[in-house]
C-alpha positions in Angstrom: -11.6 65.9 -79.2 -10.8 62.7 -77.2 -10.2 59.3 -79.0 -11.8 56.4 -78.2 -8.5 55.0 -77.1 -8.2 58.0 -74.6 -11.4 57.6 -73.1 -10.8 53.6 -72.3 -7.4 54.8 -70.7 -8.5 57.5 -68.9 -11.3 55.2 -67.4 -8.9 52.3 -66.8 -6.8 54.7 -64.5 -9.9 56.2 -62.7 -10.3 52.1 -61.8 -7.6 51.1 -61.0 -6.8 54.1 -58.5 -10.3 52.9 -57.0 -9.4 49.6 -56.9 -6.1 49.7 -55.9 -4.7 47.9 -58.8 -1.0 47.9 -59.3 -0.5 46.0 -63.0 -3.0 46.2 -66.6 -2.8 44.0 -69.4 -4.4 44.9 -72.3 -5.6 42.0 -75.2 -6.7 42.3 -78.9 -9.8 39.5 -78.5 -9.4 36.9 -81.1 -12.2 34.6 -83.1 -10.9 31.3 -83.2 -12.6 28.8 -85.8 -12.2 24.9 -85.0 -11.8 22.1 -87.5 -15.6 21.3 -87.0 -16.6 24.8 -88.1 -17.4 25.9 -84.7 -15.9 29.1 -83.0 -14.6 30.1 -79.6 -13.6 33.5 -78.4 -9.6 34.0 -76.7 -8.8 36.4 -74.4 -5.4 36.7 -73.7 -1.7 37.1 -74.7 0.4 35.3 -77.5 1.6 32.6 -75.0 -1.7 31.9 -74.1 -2.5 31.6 -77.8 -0.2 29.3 -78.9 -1.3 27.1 -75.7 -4.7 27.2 -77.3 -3.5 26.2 -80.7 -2.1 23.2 -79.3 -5.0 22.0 -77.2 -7.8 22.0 -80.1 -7.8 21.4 -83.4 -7.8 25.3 -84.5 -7.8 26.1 -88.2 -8.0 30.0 -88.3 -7.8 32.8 -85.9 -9.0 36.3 -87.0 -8.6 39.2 -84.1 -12.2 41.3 -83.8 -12.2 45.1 -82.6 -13.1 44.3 -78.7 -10.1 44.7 -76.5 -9.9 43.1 -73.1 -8.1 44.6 -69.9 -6.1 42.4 -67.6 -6.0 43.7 -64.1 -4.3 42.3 -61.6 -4.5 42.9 -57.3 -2.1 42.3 -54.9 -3.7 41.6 -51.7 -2.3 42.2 -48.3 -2.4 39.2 -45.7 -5.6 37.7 -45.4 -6.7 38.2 -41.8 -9.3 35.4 -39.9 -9.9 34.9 -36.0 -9.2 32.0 -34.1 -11.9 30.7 -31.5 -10.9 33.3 -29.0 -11.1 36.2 -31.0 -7.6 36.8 -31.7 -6.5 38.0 -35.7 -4.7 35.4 -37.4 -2.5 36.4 -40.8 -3.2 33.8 -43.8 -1.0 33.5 -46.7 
């Protein structure tokens, strides 16, 4: 029988052959509570985090169950036309 974790990972690697993707992340999603009582979801990694905790006034943080993937794509050279036609590389 497959774990849940197995199943996420095996679809993460059917994607990112499909997508060509050469780097994954993956992120425990945390519940952050504000000094006015309000909350805010954060996705992303400890430095992120403590980024976060500096910008806003946060009193607690709890991590919930989701988990967010990261991907990340390296593109090739952007290629445009000049007014004659010709390809052009952009970086």
């Amino acid at each position: 029988m497959q774990t849940e974790y197995y199943k996420r990972k095996q679809q993460s690697n059917e994607f990112r052959k499909k997508h060509k993707i050469e780097e994954v992340e993956e992120y425990r999603v945390r519940r952050l509570t504000l000094e006015n009582g309000s909350t805010m979801l954060h996705r992303g990694g400890m430095a992120s985090l403590e980024a976060t905790w500096d910008r806003w006034t946060i009193v607690k943080a709890e991590i919930t169950d989701e988990i967010e993937f990261l991907h990340y794509v390296y593109l090739g050279p952007i290629i445009d036309y000049d007014m004659y036609g010709n390809p052009v590389e952009i970086w």
